[in-house]
C-alpha positions in Angstrom: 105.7 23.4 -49.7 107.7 20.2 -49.6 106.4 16.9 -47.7 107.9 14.1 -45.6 106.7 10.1 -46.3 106.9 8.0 -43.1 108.0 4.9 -43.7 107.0 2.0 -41.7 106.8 -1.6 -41.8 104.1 -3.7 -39.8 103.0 -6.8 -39.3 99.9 -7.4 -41.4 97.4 -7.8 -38.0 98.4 -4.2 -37.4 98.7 -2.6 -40.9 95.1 -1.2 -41.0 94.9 -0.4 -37.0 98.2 1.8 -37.3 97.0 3.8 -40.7 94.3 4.9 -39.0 96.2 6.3 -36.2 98.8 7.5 -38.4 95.7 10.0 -40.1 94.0 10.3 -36.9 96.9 12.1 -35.2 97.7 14.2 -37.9 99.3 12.1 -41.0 97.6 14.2 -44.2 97.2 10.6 -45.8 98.4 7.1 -45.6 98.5 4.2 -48.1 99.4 -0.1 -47.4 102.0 -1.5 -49.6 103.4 -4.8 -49.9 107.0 -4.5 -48.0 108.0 -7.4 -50.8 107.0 -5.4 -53.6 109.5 -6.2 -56.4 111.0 -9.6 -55.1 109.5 -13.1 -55.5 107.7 -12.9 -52.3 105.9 -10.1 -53.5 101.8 -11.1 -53.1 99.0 -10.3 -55.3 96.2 -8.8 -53.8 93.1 -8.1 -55.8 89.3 -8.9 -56.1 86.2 -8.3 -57.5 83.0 -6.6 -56.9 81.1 -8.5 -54.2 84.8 -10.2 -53.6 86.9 -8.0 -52.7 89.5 -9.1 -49.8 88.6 -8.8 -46.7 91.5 -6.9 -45.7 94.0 -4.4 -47.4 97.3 -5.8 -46.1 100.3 -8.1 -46.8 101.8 -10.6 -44.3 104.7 -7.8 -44.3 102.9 -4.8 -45.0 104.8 -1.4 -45.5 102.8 1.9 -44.5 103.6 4.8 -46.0 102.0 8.2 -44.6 102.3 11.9 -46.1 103.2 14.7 -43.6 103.9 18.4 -43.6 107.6 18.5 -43.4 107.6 20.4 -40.4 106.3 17.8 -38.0 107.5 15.7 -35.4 107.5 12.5 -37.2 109.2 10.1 -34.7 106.6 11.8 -32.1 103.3 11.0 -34.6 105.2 7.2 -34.7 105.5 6.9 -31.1 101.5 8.1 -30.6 99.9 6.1 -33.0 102.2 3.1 -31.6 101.0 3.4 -28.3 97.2 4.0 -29.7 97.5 0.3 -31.2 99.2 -0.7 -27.9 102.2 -2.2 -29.9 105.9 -1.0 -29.8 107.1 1.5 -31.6 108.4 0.1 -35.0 111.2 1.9 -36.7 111.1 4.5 -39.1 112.7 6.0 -42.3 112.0 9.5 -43.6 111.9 9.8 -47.5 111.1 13.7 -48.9 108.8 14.6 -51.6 110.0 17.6 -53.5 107.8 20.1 -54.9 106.0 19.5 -58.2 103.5 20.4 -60.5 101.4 17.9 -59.8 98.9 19.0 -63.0 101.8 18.7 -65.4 103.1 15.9 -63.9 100.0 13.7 -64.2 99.1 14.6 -67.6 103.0 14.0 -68.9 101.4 10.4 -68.3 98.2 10.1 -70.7 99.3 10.6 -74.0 96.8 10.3 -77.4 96.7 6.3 -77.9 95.8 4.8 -81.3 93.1 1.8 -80.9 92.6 -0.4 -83.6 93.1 1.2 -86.9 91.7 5.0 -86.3 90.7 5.5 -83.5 92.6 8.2 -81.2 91.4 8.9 -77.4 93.4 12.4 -76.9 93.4 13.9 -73.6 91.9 17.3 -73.6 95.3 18.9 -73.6 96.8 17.6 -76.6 96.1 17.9 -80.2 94.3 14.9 -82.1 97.8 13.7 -83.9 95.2 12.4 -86.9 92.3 15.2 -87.7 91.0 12.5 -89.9 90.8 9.5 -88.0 87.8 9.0 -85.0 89.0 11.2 -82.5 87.6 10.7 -78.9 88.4 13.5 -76.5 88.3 11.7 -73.1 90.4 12.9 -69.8 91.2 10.3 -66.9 88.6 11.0 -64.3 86.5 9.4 -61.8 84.5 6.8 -64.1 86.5 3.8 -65.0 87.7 3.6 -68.9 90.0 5.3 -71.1 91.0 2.8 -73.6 94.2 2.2 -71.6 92.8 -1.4 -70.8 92.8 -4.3 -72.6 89.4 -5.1 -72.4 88.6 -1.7 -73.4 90.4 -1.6 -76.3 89.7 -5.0 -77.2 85.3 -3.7 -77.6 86.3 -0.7 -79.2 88.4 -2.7 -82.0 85.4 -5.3 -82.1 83.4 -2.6 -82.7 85.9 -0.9 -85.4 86.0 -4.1 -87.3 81.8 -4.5 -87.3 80.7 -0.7 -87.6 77.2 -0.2 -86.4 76.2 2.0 -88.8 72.3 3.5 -88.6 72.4 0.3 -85.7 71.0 0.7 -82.0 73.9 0.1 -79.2 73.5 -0.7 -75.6 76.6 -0.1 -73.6 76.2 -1.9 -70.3 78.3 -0.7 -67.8 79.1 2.3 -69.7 81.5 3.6 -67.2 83.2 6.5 -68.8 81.0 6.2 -71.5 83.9 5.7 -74.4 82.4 2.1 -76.3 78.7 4.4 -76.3 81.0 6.9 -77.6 83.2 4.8 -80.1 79.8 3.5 -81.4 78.1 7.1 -82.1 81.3 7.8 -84.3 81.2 5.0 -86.0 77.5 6.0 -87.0 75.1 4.2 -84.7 71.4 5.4 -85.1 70.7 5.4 -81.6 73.4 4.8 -78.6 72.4 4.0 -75.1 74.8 3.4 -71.8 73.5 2.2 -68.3 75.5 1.4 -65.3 74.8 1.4 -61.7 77.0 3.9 -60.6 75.5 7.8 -60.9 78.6 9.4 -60.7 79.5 7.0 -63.5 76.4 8.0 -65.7 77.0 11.6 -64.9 80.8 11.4 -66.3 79.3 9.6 -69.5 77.0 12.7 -70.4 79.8 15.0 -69.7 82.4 13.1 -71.9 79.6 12.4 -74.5 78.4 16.4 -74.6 82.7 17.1 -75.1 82.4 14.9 -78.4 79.8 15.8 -79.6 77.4 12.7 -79.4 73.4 12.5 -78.6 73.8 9.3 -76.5 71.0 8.6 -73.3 72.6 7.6 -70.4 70.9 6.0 -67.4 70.4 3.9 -63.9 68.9 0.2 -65.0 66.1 1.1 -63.2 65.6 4.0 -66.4 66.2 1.9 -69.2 63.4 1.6 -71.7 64.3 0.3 -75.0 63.5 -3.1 -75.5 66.0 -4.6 -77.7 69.3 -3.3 -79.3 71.3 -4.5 -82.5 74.5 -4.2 -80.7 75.0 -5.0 -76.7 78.3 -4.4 -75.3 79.3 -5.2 -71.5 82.8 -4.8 -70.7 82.2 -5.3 -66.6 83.7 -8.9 -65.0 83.1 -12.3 -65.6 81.0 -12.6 -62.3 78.6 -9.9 -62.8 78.3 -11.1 -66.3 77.2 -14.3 -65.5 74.3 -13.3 -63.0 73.1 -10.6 -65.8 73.3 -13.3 -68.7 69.2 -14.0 -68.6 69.2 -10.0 -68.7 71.6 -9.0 -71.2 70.4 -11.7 -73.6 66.9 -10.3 -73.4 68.1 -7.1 -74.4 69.2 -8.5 -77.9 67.7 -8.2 -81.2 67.3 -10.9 -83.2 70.4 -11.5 -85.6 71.9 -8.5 -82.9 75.5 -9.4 -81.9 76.5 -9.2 -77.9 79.9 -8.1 -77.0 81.7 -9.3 -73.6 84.7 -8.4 -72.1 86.4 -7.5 -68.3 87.2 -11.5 -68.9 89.7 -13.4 -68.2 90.9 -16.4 -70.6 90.9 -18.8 -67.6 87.0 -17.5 -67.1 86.0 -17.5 -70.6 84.1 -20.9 -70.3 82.4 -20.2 -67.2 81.1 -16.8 -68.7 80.2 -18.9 -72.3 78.2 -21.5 -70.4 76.3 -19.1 -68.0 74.9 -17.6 -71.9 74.4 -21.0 -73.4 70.9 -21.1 -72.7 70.3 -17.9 -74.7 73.2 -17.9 -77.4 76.4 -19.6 -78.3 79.6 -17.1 -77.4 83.1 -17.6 -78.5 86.1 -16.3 -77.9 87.0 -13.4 -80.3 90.0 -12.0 -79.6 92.8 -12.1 -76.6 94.7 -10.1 -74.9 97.4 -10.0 -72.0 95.5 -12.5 -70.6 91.5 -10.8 -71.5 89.6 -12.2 -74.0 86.4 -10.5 -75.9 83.5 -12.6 -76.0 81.5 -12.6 -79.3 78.5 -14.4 -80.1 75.1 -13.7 -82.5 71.2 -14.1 -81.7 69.4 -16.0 -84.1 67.7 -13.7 -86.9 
């Protein structure tokens, strides 16, 4: 079946009013895209957790909604108009031609090569080095492939100080892919905690595909004491109100990882941990940098 995009711009006051009507009177789904995308008016709009913006909209916001190519599309326009009690903007109709949509999305993850030897390959491709550390890790709910810098920049910090027979902590695990990296790189004992069940759930699935005995839990589950290696790859706020936390999970002479930091954060984060141990940058990238620093033996 083919599909019809509506394609409307709004005033931003209106943006999230008329996407709800849009789904309400029978758009299958609707996104809010800045109508300046790709010219120098064009507006970031981003956040983090616990800052997120208050509203998902540009001053000229472009709505975009998905429809069964069959339906009366100036008639769902006119409808959700009215609903919002605002004229009826124009339209333009843009067709989506039929695809295979599994195909199609993994065309775009191919095997990547972190660091030195270290391949993440998608379940549907062969490992393009047998010999190398091969991580077999699809995209999925749980944030972290090794597509993003930060990621990539703890799994090559890790690469370059191997924790071998060593116990790792990844906070935040997410995905579960720096626990992962560690286990491979012959960790004694590899833990991951974040706050997100769904996220802890996609860990042990990902871990049990390669292979690794890692425990992953809620914070509230979290038992062992201390841990040679602690890596957090979250953002610099969240990082900052755990730093009393995170440095009590360190060993002495253990070594804590940071990263989901940005340079124009990095003293901000390195003075929230002061108190507990000197960080410096370690390496930056694209803007990230990965904060190192060592407890005293």
């Amino acid at each position: 079946m083919s599909w019809i995009e509506i394609v409307v711009d709004v005033e931003r006051d209106k943006a999230e009013q008329f996407s709800d009507a849009l789904l309400e009177f029978g758009a299958l789904s609707v996104s809010v895209e800045d109508a300046n995308e790709g010219t120098d008016a064009e507006q970031p709009l981003f956040g983090e957790p616990g800052m997120e913006p208050t509203e998902t909209a540009w001053d000229k916001s472009r709505v975009v909604a998905l429809t069964a190519v069959d339906s009366n599309h100036a008639e769902l326009v006119d409808i959700a108009a009215a609903h919002c009690h605002m004229p009826a903007p124009k339209h333009t109709l843009r067709p989506v031609a039929d695809q295979d949509w599994v195909r199609l999305t993994q065309s775009q993850f191919e095997p990547m090569l972190i660091g030195e030897r270290i391949w993440v390959v998608p379940s549907w491709h062969a490992a393009p080095d047998p010999e190398a550390i091969i991580l077999e890790l699809d995209p999925g709910l749980a944030f972290g492939t090794g597509s993003h810098p930060t990621t990539r920049l703890c799994m090559e910090w890790l690469e370059q100080h191997p924790p071998a027979n060593k116990s790792v902590l990844d906070y935040g695990c997410g995905s579960g892919i720096l626990a992962i990296v560690a286990h491979k790189l012959g960790a004694g004992h590899v833990e991951g905690v974040d706050i997100d069940p769904q996220a802890v759930s996609s860990a042990e699935f990902n871990a049990t595909r390669n292979h690794c005995a890692i425990d992953f839990c809620l914070p509230n589950k979290l038992v062992t004491a201390c841990f040679d290696v602690v890596v957090a790859n979250i953002l610099a706020n969240p990082l900052k109100l755990m730093a009393p936390m995170l440095s009590e999970k360190i060993a002495k002479g253990g070594h804590l990882v940071l990263s989901g930091v940005l340079l124009r954060q990095a003293d901000d984060v390195i003075a929230s941990y002061a108190p507990y141990l000197a960080l410096s940058v370690w390496q930056e990238r694209d803007g990230w940098v990965a904060l190192h620093g060592q407890r005293t033996p």
